[in-house]
N, C-alpha and C positions, 0 to 999 in steps of 0.2 A: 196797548202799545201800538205806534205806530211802524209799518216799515216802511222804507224809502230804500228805494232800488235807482243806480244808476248805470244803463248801459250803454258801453262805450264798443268800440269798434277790437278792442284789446283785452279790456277786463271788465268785469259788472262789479261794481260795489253796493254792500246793504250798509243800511244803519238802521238798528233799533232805535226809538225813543219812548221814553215813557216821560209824561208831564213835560216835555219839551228839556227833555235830561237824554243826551246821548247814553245807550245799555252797550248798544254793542255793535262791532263793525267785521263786515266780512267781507271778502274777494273772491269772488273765482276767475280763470281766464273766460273771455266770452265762447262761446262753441254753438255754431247755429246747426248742429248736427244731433244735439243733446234734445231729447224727448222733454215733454212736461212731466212726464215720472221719473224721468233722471234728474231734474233739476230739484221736485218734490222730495227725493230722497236724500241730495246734498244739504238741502236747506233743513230737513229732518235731522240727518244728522248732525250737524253743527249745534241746534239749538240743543240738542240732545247733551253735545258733551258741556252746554252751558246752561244748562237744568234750565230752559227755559221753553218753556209750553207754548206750543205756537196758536193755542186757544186763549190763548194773552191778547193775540195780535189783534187789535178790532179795525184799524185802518191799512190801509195800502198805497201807495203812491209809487209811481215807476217815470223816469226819463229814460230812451232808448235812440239812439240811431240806427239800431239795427233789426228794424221789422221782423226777420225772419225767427229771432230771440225772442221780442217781446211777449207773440202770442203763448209760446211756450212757456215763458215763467207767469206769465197771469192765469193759465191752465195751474203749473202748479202749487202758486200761492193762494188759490182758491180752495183746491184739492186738499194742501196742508192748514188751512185755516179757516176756510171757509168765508173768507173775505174778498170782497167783487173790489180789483185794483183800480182805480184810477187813474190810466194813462194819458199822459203829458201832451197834449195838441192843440186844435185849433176848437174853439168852443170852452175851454176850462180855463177859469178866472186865475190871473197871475196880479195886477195890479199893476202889472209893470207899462208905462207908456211907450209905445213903440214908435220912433218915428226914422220909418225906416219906408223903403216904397214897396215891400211885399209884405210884409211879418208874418204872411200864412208860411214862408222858407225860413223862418229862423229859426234854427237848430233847438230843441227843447235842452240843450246840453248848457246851451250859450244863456238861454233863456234863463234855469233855475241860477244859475251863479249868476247873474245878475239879479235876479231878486233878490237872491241873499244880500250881494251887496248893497241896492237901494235900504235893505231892512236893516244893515250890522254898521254898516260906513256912513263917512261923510263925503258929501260928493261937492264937483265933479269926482269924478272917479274913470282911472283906465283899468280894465278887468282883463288877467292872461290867463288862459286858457293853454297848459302845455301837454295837451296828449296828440294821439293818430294826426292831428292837423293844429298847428300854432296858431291860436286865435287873439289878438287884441279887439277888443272895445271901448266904448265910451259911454259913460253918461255923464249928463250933464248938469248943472249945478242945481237942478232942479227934480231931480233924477229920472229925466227920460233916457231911453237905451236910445243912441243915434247913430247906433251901426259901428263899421272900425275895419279891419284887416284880418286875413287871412292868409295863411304856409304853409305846405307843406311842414310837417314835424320832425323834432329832431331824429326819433328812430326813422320814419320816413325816406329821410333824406340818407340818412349814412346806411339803410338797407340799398336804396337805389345806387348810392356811389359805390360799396363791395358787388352788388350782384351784378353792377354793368363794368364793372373793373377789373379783368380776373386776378391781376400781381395785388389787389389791394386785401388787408386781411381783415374782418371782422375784430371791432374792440366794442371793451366795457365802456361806460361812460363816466368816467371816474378823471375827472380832471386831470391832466399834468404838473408839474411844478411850473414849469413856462412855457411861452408865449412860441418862441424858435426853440425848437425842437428838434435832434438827429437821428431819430428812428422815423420809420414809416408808422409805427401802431400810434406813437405820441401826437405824430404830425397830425395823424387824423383827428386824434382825441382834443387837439389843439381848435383844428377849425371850425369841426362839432359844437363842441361846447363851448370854447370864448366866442368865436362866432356869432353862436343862437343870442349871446350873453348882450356883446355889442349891438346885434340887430332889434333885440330889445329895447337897450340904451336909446338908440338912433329914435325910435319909433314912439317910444316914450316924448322925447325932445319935443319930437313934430307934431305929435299930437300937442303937446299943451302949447307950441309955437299955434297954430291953427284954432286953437280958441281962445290964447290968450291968456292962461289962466293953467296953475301947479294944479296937478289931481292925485290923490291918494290910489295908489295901485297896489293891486292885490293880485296875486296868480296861486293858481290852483292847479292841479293833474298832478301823472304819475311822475313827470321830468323836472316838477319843478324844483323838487330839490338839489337836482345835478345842476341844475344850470343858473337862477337864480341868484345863487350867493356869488357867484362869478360877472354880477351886472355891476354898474359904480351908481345905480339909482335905489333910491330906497325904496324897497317892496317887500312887503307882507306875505309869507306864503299860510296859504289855509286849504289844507288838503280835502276840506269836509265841502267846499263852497256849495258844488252841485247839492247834497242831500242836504245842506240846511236851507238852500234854495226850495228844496221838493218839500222838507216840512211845513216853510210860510205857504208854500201854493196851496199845501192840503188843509191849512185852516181856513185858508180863505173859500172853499169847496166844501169843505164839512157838511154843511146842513143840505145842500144838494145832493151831498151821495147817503146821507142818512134817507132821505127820500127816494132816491131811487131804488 
């Protein structure tokens, strides 16, 4: 079985696979205070109450933004499996064409969901990205990645507006009925969320106004289901994009980490 690890600034996501069959999915919140034998032991556990032996595991794959994590869980997916991870950088075969003017800075996050999508869609394609920071993309009809736009994110944003606001109150992100609103908790839940919705919309428009040309858009993370269905464009949500990004990278790698 393979695992695919993705760490975000928020939460880490696993996916088992076996035969290129999703087994199984798990979350924790990220914590770069947690040891490799704490994390060793969470992941014990889990597979534990899912009868599933982590002497199964023969591959490894990780996307991370957050350094201080990563070394710690490749200590303890090694520890509990015995398997040397393959982390997501500069030097490991993606396929993906990058035409971008740095690509050694492109976020490994942005990266695997967009290989997924060059491998699962038809392109052009705009790729969103809604966790810690709002990410839109582009590839193009040929499926090179040529960069795109970045935001501050919907939590992001509405932590910054409460914590610099004192009269303002923390809310869920659970839509309103409408648009004008007479409480202060709705108003907010108003601009949050139709807001992100329309700024979507807008950004969608100008991208395909700028090349010319409709693209299939798909968005991924933890927001995208609050905010999404409240867009007037059609989009795809696929919660999985990152780890089934990280599965095509690890086949594409396979016979270099059998050798190493």
């Amino acid at each position: 079985m393979l695992l695919c690890t993705d760490v975000g600034n928020t939460n880490i996501k696993f996916a088992l696979y076996e035969s290129n069959q999703l087994v199984l999915k798990l979350k924790f919140s990220t914590n770069s205070r947690k040891t490799d034998d704490e994390y060793a032991a969470d992941l014990y556990s889990v597979f534990n109450i899912n009868s599933l032996e982590p002497s199964a595991i023969d591959g490894s794959i990780i996307s991370s933004v957050v350094p201080m994590v990563t070394e710690s869980l490749c200590k303890a997916i090694k520890k509990l499996t015995g398997v040397q991870t393959l982390v997501l950088g500069p030097g490991v075969k993606s396929g993906l064409d990058l035409r971008i003017d740095n690509p050694a800075t492109l976020g490994t996050d942005i990266l695997a969901m967009c290989v997924a999508v060059k491998e699962l869609y038809s392109c052009p394609a705009i790729v969103i990205g809604l966790g810690t920071a709002t990410t839109i993309v582009y590839l193009d009809e040929k499926k090179r990645y040529c960069g795109g736009a970045i935001s501050p994110g919907v939590t992001l944003s509405l932590n910054a507006l409460t914590r610099n606001a004192a009269l303002l109150p923390s809310v869920d992100l659970v839509p309103p009925k409408k648009f004008i609103n007479t409480n202060t908790e709705n108003c907010i839940k108003s601009g949050v969320i139709f807001g992100t919705a329309c700024m979507l919309d807008g950004m969608i428009e100008r991208f395909n106004e700028e090349r010319g040309v409709n693209s299939t858009v798909i968005a991924t993370g933890g927001l995208a289901q609050s905010i999404v269905p409240n867009c007037k464009s059609s989009i795809e949500i696929n919660d999985d994009l990152i780890l089934e990004g990280l599965r095509f990278i690890y086949e594409k790698n396979r016979s270099s980490m059998r050798n190493s």
